[in-house]
Every structure is written in C-alpha cells, then in structure tokens.
C-alpha positions in Angstrom: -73.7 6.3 -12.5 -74.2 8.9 -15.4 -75.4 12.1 -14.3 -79.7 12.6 -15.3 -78.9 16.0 -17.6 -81.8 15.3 -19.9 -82.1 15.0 -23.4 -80.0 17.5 -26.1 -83.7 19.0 -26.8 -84.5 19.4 -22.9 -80.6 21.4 -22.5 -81.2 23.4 -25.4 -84.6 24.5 -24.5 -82.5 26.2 -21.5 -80.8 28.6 -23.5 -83.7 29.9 -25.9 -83.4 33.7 -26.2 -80.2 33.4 -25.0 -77.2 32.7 -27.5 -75.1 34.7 -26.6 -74.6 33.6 -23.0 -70.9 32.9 -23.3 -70.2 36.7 -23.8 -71.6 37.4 -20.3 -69.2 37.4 -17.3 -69.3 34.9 -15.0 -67.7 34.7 -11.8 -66.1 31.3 -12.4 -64.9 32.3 -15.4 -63.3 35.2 -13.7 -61.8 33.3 -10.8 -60.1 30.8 -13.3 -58.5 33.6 -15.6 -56.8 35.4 -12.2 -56.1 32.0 -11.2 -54.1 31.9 -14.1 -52.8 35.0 -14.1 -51.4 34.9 -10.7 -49.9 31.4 -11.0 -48.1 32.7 -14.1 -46.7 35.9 -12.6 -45.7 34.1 -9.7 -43.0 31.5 -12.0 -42.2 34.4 -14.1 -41.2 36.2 -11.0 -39.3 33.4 -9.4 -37.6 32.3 -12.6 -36.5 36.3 -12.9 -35.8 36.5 -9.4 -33.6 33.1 -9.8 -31.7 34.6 -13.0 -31.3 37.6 -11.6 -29.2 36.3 -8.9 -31.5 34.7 -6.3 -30.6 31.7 -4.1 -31.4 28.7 -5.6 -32.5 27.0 -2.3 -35.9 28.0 -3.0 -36.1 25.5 -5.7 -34.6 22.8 -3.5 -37.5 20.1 -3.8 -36.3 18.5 -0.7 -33.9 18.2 2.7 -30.8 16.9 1.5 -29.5 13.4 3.3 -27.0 13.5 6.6 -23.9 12.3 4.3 -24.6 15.4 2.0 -25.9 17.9 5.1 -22.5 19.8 4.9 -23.5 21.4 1.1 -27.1 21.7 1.4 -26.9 25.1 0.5 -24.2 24.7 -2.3 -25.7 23.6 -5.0 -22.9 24.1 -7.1 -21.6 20.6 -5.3 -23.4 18.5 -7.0 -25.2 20.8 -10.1 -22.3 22.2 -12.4 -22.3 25.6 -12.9 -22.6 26.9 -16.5 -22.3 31.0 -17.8 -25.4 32.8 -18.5 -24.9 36.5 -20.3 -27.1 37.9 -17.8 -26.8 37.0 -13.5 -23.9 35.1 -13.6 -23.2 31.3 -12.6 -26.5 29.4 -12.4 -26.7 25.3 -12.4 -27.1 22.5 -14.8 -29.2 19.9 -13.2 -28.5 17.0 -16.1 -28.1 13.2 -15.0 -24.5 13.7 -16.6 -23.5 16.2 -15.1 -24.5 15.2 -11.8 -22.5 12.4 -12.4 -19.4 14.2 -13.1 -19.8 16.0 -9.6 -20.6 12.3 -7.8 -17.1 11.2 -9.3 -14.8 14.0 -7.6 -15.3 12.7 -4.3 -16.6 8.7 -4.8 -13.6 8.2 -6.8 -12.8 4.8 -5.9 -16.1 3.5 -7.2 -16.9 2.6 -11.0 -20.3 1.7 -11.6 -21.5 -2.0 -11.7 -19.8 -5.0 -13.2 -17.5 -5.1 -16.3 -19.9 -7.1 -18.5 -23.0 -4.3 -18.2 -24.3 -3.8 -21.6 -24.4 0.3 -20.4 -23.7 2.1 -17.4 -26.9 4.1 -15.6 -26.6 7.5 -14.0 -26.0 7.6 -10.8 -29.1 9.1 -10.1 -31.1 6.1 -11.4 -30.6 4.0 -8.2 -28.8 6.8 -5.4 -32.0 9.6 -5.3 -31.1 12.8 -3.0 -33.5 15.3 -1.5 -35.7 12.2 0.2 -34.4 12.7 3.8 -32.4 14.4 6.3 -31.4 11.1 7.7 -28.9 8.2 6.0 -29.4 8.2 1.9 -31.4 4.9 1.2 -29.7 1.8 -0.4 -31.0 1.2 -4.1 -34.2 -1.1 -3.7 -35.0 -4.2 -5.8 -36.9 -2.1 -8.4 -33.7 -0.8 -9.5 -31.6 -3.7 -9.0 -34.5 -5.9 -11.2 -34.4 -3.5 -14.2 -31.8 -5.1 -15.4 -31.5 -8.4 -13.2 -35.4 -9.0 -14.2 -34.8 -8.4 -18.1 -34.1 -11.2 -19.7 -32.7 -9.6 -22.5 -30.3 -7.2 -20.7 -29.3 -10.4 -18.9 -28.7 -12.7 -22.0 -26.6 -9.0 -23.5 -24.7 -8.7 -20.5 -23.4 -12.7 -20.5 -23.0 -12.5 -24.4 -20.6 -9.2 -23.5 -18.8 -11.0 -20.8 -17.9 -13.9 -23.2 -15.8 -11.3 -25.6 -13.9 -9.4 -22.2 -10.4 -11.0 -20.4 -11.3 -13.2 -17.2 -8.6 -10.4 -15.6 -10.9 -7.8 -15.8 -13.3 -9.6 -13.5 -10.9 -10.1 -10.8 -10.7 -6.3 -9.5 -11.3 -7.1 -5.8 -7.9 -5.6 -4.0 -6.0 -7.9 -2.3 -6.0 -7.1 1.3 -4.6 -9.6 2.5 -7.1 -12.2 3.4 -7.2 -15.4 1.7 -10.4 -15.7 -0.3 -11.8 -18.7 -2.7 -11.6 -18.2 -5.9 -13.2 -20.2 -8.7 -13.9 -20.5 -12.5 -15.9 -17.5 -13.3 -19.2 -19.5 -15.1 -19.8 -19.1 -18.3 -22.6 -16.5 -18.9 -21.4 -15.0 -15.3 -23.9 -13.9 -13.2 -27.1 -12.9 -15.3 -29.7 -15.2 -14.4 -33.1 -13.6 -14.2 -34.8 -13.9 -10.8 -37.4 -11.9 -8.5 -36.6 -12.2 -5.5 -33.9 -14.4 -3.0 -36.7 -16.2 -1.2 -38.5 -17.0 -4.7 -36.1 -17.8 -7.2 -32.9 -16.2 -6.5 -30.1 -19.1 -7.8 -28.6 -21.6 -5.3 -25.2 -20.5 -3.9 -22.9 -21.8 -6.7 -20.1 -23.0 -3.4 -23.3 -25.5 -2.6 -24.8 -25.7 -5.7 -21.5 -26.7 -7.8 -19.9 -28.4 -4.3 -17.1 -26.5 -5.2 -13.8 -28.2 -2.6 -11.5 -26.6 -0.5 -7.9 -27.1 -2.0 -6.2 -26.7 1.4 -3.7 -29.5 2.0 -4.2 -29.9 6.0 -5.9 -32.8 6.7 -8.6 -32.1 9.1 -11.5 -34.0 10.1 -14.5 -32.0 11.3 -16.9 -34.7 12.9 -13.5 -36.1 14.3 -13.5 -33.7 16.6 -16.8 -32.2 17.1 -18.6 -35.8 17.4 -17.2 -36.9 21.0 -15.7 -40.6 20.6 -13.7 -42.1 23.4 -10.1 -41.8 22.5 -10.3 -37.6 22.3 -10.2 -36.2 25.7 -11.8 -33.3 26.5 -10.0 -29.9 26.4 -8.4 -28.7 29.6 -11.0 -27.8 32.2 -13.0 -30.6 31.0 -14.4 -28.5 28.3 -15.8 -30.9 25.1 -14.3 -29.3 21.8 -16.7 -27.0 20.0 -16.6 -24.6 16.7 -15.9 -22.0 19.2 -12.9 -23.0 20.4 -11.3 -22.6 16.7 -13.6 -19.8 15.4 -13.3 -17.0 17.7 -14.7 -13.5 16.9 -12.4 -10.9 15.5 -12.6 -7.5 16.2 -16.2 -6.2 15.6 -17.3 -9.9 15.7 -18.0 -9.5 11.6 -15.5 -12.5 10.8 -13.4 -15.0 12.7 -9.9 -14.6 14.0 -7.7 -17.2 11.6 -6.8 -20.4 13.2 -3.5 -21.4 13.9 -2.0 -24.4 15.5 0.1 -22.3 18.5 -3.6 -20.7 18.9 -5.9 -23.7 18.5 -3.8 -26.7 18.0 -1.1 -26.8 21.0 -3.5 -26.9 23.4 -3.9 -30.7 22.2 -1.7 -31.6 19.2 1.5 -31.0 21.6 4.8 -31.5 19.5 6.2 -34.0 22.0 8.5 -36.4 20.2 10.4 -37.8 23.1 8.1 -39.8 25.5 11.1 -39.5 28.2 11.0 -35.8 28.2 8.0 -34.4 27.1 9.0 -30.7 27.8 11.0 -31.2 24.8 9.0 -30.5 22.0 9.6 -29.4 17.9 9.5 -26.6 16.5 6.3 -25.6 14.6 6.5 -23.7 11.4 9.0 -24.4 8.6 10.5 -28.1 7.8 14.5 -26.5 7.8 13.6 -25.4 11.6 12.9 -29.0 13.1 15.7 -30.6 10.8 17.9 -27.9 12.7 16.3 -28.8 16.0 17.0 -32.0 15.5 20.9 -32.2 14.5 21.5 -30.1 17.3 19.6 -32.3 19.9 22.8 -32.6 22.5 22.2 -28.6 23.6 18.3 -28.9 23.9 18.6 -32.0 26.1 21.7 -29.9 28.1 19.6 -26.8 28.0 16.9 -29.1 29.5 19.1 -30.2 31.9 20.7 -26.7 33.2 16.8 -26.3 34.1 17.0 -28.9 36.9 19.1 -26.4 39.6 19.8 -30.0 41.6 22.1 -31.6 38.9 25.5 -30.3 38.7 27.5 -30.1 35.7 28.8 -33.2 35.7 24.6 -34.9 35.9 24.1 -32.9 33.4 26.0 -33.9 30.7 25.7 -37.5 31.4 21.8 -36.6 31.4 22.8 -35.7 27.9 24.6 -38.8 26.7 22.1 -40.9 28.3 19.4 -39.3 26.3 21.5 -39.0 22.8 22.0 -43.2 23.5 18.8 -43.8 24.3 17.6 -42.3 20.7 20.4 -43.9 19.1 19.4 -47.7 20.3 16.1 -46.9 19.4 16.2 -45.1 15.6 19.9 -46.5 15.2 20.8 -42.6 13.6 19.7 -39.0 13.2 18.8 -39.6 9.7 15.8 -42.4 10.6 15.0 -40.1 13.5 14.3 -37.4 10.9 12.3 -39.9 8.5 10.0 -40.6 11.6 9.2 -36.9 12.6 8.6 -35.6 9.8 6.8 -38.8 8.0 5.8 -41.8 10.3 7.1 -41.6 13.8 3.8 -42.8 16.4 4.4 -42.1 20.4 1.6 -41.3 22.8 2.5 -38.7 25.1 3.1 -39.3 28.9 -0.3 -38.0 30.2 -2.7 -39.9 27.4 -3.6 -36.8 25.2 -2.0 -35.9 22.6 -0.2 -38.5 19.9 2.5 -37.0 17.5 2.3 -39.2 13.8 5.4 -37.2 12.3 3.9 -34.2 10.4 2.6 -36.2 7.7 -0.1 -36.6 10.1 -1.4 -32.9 9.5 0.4 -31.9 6.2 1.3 -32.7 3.1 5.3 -33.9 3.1 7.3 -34.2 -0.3 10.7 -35.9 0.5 14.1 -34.3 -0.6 17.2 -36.1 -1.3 19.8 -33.7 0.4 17.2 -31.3 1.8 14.9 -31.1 4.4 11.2 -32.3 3.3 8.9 -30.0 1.4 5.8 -29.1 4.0 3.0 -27.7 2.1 2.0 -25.0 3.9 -1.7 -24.5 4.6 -4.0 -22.3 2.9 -7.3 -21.5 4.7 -9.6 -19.3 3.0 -10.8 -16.5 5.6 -13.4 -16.0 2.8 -15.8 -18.3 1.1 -18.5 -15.9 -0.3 -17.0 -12.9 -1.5 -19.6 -11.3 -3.2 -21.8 -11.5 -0.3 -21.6 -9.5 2.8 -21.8 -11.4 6.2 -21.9 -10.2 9.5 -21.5 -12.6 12.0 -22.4 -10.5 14.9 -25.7 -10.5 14.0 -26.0 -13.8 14.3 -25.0 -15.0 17.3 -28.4 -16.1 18.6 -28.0 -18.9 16.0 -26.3 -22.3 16.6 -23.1 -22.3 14.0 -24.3 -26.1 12.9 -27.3 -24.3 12.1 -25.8 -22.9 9.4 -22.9 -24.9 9.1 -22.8 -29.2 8.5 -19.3 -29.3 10.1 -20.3 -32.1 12.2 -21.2 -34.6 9.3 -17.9 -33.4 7.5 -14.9 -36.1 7.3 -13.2 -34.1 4.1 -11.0 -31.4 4.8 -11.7 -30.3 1.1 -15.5 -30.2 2.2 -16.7 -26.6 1.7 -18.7 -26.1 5.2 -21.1 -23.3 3.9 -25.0 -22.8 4.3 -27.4 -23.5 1.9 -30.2 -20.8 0.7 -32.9 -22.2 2.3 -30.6 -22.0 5.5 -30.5 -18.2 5.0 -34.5 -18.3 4.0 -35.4 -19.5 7.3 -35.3 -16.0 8.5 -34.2 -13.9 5.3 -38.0 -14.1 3.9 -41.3 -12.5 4.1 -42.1 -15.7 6.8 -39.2 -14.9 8.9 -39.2 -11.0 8.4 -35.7 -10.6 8.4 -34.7 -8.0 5.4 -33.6 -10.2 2.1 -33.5 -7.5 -0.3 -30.2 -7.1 -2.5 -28.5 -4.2 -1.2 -29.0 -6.6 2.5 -26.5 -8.9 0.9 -24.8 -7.6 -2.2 -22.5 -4.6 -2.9 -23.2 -2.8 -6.6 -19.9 -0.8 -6.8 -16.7 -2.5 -7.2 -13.4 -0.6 -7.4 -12.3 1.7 -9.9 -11.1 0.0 -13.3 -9.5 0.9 -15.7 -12.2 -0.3 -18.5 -11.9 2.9 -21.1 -14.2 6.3 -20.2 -18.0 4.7 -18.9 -21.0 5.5 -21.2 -23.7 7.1 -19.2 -27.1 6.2 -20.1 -29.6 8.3 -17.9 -33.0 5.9 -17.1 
C-alpha cells in the first residue's frame, strides 16, 4: 500500500525558508558515514594484516569436511601458493588451480565420461567448507546441468560418435565377469528429471539383452516344485538361496559352482553298481583319463572294503570291468555315453547323470577328448550401477527377480525400474537421487590433458 506523503506542493511547503537543509548535520547522516568509515578500515586492516603475513584462517568461510580435517589449517593444500614482492607466499583461490591441488592426491580419477563436450571444475559439483562431517555427494542440480540440457546432451552423443568404442571400456578388470554389450549409438545422453519420472528403462530389460552363457539351466525347473525333484537333504525345497549366498559384506553373491551348489544333487554317479564311484568334474581330458584307467579306481574302491582280501579284490575288479564291457561293448562307447548321452538313475532316486551334454555344451573330437564349453556366469549385470544387496534383505529375491517364470538359461533375470520405484521414490521415501546409484568418476585415461571449464 503506497505510503500517504501528500502531494509535491504539500512536501515542498515543508522546506520553505529552508533550502539549505542538506548542509545541516544530521545524526543519521553521521552514523552512516562512520558506518562507512569503520567497515572500510576494518578490510583494509585485515587485507594488510593478511599481506603482511597473517594467517589466512581468518578468511576461512567455513569448517572444512572430516576427509579434509587433517589440513584445515594449510591452506596451501588445496590453494596454490603464488610470490608476492611484499609478505611472502600467499594463495591463489582459482577453480583451476584448485583443481591442480584435487589431482595430487585423487589421482586415479579423471572427470566424467569420454564423450563430455568439456570438463567442469571440480569445485562445480564437490563444494568444501559446508561441514565438519562426510563431504556431500554432488546432488541432481549438478548432475541435471548437463543431463537436463538437451543441447549438451545431443553435443555429447554427436562427440561420442567421432571417439574409438575402446576408449569407453576403461573399467579395470578385476577379475569378475561382467556383461558387456554394444555401447548404443548416441550412448547415454538422454535428457531426464528424475529416476522415478522419466529416467530411461534399464537397457538389460528394456533391449532384453540374453545371457550368452552356454550351461543349460532351467530356473522354474527348479524353483517351481514338480514331483520328480526331491527336496534337498534335510527336506529342505530348493530356493535362490541355496545358490546365491552372500559374499563377504553381503554387497554381492558368492559365484556358484557345481562342487558348491551342484553335487549336493547333480552327483556324478555313472555306475549304478557302485555309486561311490563318481567322475571327475572340471576339464573333458580329466574324465577321458578317469575313464581309461577304470581297473585302479574299481581296485582302489575295492582296497576300501578291509573284509576282501587281495584275491576278492581283483576279481571285484574283473567283475566290474566285464560288467561294463557286456553292457557298452568298449571304452570308446563308454566315453560317447558320459560325455554325450549316457541316462542312469542313481541308486537312491535323486540324482540322474545324462552324460555332460546334459549341462554343457560338447563339441566332438576325432582323436581328442570332447570340447566342454566352459561356463561363463556374469557376477555382474549392471555395471554402471551400484547395488548393495545387504540392504535389501527384507525383500523377497522374486520380488526383484522373475527367476521363477524363467525356462531360458540366456534369460537376463534382472528387475525392472518400476521394481526399484516401489521404494526408490518420493511414495516409498527411499533416496533415488543419482549419486544413490551412479558413480561420476571413472578411472584415469589417457584421453590428452582435460579442458577445465569452471561453471
């Protein structure tokens, strides 16, 4: 509401006979000129005091984080140092510079992905002198500057179309087996706001992209009790835990193997007679050995049996070598059955041995032992996503997971967005912001020197 000052006549009609007001002191006026005065003694006294040698933790405009406590009162850390002719070294507080100082110890770290159209400062997203406690993550308002433009999205897939496919593939290999795919044409730029809006499907659902491992597994096989699959011993019914057990720090799982996960049923008993006897598990040229050499494992058997003597022993072990011979006529269609169609039920009713063909993938050789392809798990499906299982433990695996309904090995078990929705969203108030699931520095490459553009 405008303030009731009256009319220009009515104000000037105040100062009649007196003009030259403005040349009479005033206490306001007075208070606002020392005001001044002090104020502007004050700076020049801390900027002399500063360049005169002073500590420059009176300028610090804030605690500095726990991960940076140990310098918090060496600037010269993180500001480079530059010559004055007068008080010596005193600090440089430009984004580049900074940046110089964030690279002698985070060496290992360049800063985003190959196909940015220009590098930020590493102040624009990782701000210090916020908080004595744990720096913060960047938050979405960094990460959408450029993952909300659409123009520095459509630059930074037009640059990734001129680089080398190698230079995208700078994850170290540590080891695990991981799935990799086709990187997609304009990479990863599409424009979003937020995962539970509009982020973009996960492209292992969204592209079905298959498993290429060669064992032939059937998940609803055995998760889907059916009459002829007895349960495990102890009369436990087979579930994903059985198979996918917790590593250490219950992040990821502990990779299956067969003497881990698959003995316990899938017993290699090819002799019905003597099921103690079983194959070898692991390379083709070890259960071609195995079985040439038969006559020792049945007398090895044999010598276990303290009430034979010597002479029970060995005809234990021609009985044996003619029972296999009236019944696959000679080693060689013994072989051809193991390793490719052979079908006996074991003794007790559980396990039935199919020749490894069953399981694998078997290429026959002429004067060789077959070729067994050997399987190839991936131990990770969503590599640039962090996952920790340990936090989710309260949640049924087929929550997450369809394994049930799979009958494809090659099927890529993985949950959908709006799985991860359910919770990660403002409705289920789990965090979903992009720091929660992605990492913004890969490893060092060797891309040329980085142009710094301080925003």
């Amino acid at each position: 509401m405008p303030l009731n000052r009256g009319t220009q006549k009515q104000i000037a009609q105040r100062f009649k006979g007196n003009l030259d007001y403005f040349r009479k002191p005033h206490y306001w006026r007075r208070l606002r000129f020392l005001t001044i005065l002090i104020v502007s003694l004050l700076g020049t006294a801390a900027m002399a005091w500063l360049y005169f040698g002073g500590r420059e933790t009176m300028y610090n405009p804030g605690p500095i984080s726990q991960h940076h406590a140990q310098f918090a009162n060496d600037c010269a850390q993180c500001h480079e140092p530059v010559s004055r002719l007068v008080g010596g070294a005193k600090f440089k507080f430009t984004n580049t510079d900074i940046d110089a100082r964030c690279e002698t110890c985070h060496a290992r770290h360049s800063f985003h992905q190959p196909n940015v159209v220009s590098d930020r400062s590493c102040t624009t997203c990782h701000q210090e002198h916020l908080s004595s406690g744990p720096m913060s993550p960047p938050g979405d308002a960094q990460c959408f500057r450029c993952h909300g433009d659409a123009h520095e999205m459509t630059a930074s897939a037009e640059k990734g179309k001129t680089l080398a496919a190698a230079v995208f593939d700078y994850r170290p290999d540590t080891g695990w087996n991981v799935l990799k795919s086709p990187r997609p044409a304009n990479g990863f730029t599409a424009v979003f706001k937020s995962f539970s809006e509009d982020h973009p499907e996960f492209r292992v659902v969204a592209e079905k992209l298959r498993e290429t491992n060669t064992l032939k597994f059937n998940h609803h096989r055995h998760l889907v009790q059916t009459n002829d699959i007895p349960l495990l011993p102890g009369g436990r019914a087979m579930d994903c835990r059985f198979c996918h057990q917790p590593a250490a720090g219950g992040a990821f799982f502990q990779k299956v193997s067969y003497e881990k996960n698959c003995r316990v049923c899938h017993d290699l008993q090819f002799d019905e007679v003597n099921p103690q006897l079983t194959l070898p598990h692991g390379r083709a040229e070890h259960v071609r050995a195995f079985l040439r050499s038969l006559p020792s494992h049945y007398g090895e058997l044999a010598k276990r049996d303290a009430s034979k003597s010597a002479a029970q022993a060995d005809e234990f072990v021609t009985q044996q070598m003619q029972r296999l011979r009236t019944q696959f006529v000679d080693g060689t269609n013994l072989e051809q059955q193991v390793f490719f169609t052979a079908s006996r039920q074991s003794p007790d009713g559980r396990a039935k041995f199919d020749g490894c063909a069953k399981c694998h993938e078997v290429q026959a050789n002429a004067n060789a032992a077959p070729t067994i392809t050997r399987p190839s798990l991936p131990d990770r499906w969503m590599v640039r996503a962090h996952f920790d299982h340990s936090k989710h433990t309260t949640v049924a695996c087929v929550k997450c997971h369809a394994a049930p309904q799979s009958k494809d090995t090659a099927d890529a078990i993985m949950p959908s967005k709006a799985a991860c929705i359910e919770c990660h969203s403002p409705k289920g108030k789990v965090p979903s912001n992009c720091s929660f699931c992605h990492s913004y520095h890969p490893p060092l490459r060797e891309v040329g020197p980085a142009k710094v553009t301080a925003r």
